[in-house]
C-alpha positions in Angstrom: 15.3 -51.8 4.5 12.7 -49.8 5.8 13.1 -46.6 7.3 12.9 -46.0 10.9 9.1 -44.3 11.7 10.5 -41.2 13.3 12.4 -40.2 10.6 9.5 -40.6 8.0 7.2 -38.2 10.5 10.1 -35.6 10.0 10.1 -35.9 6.5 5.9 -35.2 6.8 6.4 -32.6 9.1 9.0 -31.0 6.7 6.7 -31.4 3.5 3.6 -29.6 5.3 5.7 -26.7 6.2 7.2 -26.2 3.1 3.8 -26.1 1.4 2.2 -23.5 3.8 5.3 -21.6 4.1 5.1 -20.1 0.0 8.7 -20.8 -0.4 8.3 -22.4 -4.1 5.9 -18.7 -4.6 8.3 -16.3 -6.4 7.4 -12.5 -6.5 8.3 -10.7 -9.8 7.5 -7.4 -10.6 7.9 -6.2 -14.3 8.6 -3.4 -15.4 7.4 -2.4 -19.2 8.4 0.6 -21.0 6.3 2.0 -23.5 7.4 4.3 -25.9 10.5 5.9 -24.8 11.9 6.2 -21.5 15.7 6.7 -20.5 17.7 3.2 -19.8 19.5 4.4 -17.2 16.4 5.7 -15.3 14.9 2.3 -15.7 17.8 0.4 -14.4 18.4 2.5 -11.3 14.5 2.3 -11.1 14.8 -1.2 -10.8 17.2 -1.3 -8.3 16.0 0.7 -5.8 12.4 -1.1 -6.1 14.1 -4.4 -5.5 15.8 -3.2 -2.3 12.4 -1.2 -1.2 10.5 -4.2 -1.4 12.6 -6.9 -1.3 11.7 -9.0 -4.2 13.0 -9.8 -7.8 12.3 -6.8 -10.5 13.1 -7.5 -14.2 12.8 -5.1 -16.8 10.8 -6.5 -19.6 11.6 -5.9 -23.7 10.2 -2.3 -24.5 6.9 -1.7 -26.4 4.7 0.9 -28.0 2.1 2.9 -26.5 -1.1 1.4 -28.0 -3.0 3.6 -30.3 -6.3 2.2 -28.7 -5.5 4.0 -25.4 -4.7 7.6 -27.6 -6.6 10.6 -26.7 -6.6 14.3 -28.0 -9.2 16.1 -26.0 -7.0 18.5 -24.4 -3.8 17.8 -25.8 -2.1 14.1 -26.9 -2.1 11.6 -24.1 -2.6 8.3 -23.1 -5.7 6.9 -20.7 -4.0 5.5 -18.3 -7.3 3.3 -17.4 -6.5 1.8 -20.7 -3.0 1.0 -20.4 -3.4 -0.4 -17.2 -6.0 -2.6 -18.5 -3.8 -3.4 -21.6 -0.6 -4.4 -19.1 -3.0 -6.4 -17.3 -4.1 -8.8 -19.9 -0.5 -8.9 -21.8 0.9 -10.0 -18.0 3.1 -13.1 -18.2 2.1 -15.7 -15.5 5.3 -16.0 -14.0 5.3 -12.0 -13.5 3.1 -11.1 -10.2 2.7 -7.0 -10.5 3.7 -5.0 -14.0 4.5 -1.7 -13.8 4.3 0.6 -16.7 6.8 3.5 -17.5 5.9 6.0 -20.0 7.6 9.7 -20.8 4.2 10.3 -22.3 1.5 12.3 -20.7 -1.4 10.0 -19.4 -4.9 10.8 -17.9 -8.1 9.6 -16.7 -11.7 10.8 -15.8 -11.9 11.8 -12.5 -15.3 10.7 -10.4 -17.0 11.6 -7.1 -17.9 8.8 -4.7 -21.3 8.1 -6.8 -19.5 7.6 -9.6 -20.1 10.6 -11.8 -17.5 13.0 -12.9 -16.3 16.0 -11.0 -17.4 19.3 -11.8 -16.6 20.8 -14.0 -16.7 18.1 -16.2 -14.2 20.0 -18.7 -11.8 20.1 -16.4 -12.2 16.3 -14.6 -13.1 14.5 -17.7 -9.7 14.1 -18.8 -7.7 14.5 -16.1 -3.6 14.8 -16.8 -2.2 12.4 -13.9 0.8 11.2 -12.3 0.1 7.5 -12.2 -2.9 5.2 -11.8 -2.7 1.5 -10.3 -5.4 -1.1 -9.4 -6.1 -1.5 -5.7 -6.0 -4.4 -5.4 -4.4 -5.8 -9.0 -1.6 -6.9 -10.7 -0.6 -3.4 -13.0 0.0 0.3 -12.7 1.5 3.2 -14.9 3.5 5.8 -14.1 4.4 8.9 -16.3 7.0 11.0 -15.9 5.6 13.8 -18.1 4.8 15.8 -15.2 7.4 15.1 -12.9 9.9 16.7 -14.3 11.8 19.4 -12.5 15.5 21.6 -13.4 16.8 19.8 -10.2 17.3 16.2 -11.5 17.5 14.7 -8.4 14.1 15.6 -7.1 12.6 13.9 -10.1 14.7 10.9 -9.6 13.1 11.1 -6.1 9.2 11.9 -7.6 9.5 8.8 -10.3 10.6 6.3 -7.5 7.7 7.3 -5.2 4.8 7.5 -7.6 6.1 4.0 -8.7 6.3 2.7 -5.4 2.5 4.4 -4.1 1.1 3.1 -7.5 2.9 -0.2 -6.6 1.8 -0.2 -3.2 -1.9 0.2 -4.5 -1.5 -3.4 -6.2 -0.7 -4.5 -3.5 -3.9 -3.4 -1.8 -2.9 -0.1 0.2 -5.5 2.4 0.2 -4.3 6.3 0.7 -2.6 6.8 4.3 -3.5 9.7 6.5 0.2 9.2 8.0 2.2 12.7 7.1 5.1 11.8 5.3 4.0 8.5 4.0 4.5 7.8 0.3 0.9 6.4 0.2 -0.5 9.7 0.6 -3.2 11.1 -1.8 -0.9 13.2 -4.1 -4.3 15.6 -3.8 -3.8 17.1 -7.2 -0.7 18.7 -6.6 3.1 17.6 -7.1 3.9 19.6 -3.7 2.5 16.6 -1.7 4.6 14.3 -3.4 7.6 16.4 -2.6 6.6 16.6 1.3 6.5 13.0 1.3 9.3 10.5 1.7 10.2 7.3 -0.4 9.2 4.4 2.0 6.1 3.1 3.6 5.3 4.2 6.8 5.9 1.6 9.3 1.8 1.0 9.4 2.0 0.4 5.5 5.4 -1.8 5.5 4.2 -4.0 7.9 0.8 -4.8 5.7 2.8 -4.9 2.6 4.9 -7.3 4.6 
């Protein structure tokens, strides 16, 4: 018995929407602990990132720090231009952005806008930082080795917004002029990221969005 034409041309209709609607498109991001990192900053790490940006966050199996990315020019760290590249090509498929966690202190050379380093090159050459992140790009790391403070809270605070500005430089936000925004270039200083708060401004949600 054939079926009456209007209902195929719903069932058409339906198909096409569902296609260009992304439904069947889960977003995952990973994170990936290297070295050693407390578990029950991770977990509460992951659940405030999965109701920040509303998506599915799984924390991946723990690794080392690779040795390839190990630097001792002004004291033992990490290039965090390495490790991002490193979480970028160990990315599963099914995992859309990776964030690394690491209590170890990571750096990376700091350049002008023609692409040579900042003077004075001993001091920008290897530069201790928070957290670096592609923009656009599917990884970022975050330290904690300079977020540290004798009020725990406010370090709970500092770890979820460097992870959420690195994150939201995956997702292709550049630095926001907007006072408070957590997109806001940290400016070498871990003041800024005090002054600012945990969420997107409402210019940088709706983009993320």
């Amino acid at each position: 018995m054939k079926a009456p034409c209007y209902i195929l041309l719903y069932a058409l209709i339906l198909t096409i929407l569902n296609s260009c609607s992304g439904v069947n498109k889960a977003e995952t991001i990973g994170i990936q602990v290297l070295g050693s990192f407390n578990e029950k900053e991770v977990m509460h790490l992951q659940n405030v990132l999965s109701k920040s940006f509303d998506i599915k966050v799984i924390v991946l199996p723990s690794d080392k720090l690779p040795t390839e990315a190990y630097v001792n020019i002004k004291s033992p760290r990490y290039r965090a231009d390495k490790l991002i590249k490193i979480l970028k090509e160990q990315k599963a498929d099914s995992i859309d952005y990776v964030l690394g966690l690491t209590s170890s202190d990571i750096s990376f050379t700091k350049k002008d806008a023609f692409g040579r380093v900042k003077k004075p090159e001993s001091k920008y050459k290897d530069w201790g930082i928070f957290g670096l992140g592609y923009r656009p790009g599917p990884s970022c790391i975050v330290s904690s080795y300079r977020l540290k403070h004798s009020n725990y809270s406010i370090y709970q605070d500092r770890l979820i917004k460097v992870c959420t500005h690195e994150l939201g430089h995956n997702m292709g936000l550049p630095h926001c002029e907007i006072k408070g925004c957590v997109m806001q270039d940290a400016a070498e200083t871990i003041k800024t990221i005090d002054r600012v708060n945990v969420e997107f401004c409402s210019s940088c949600k709706i983009k993320v969005q």
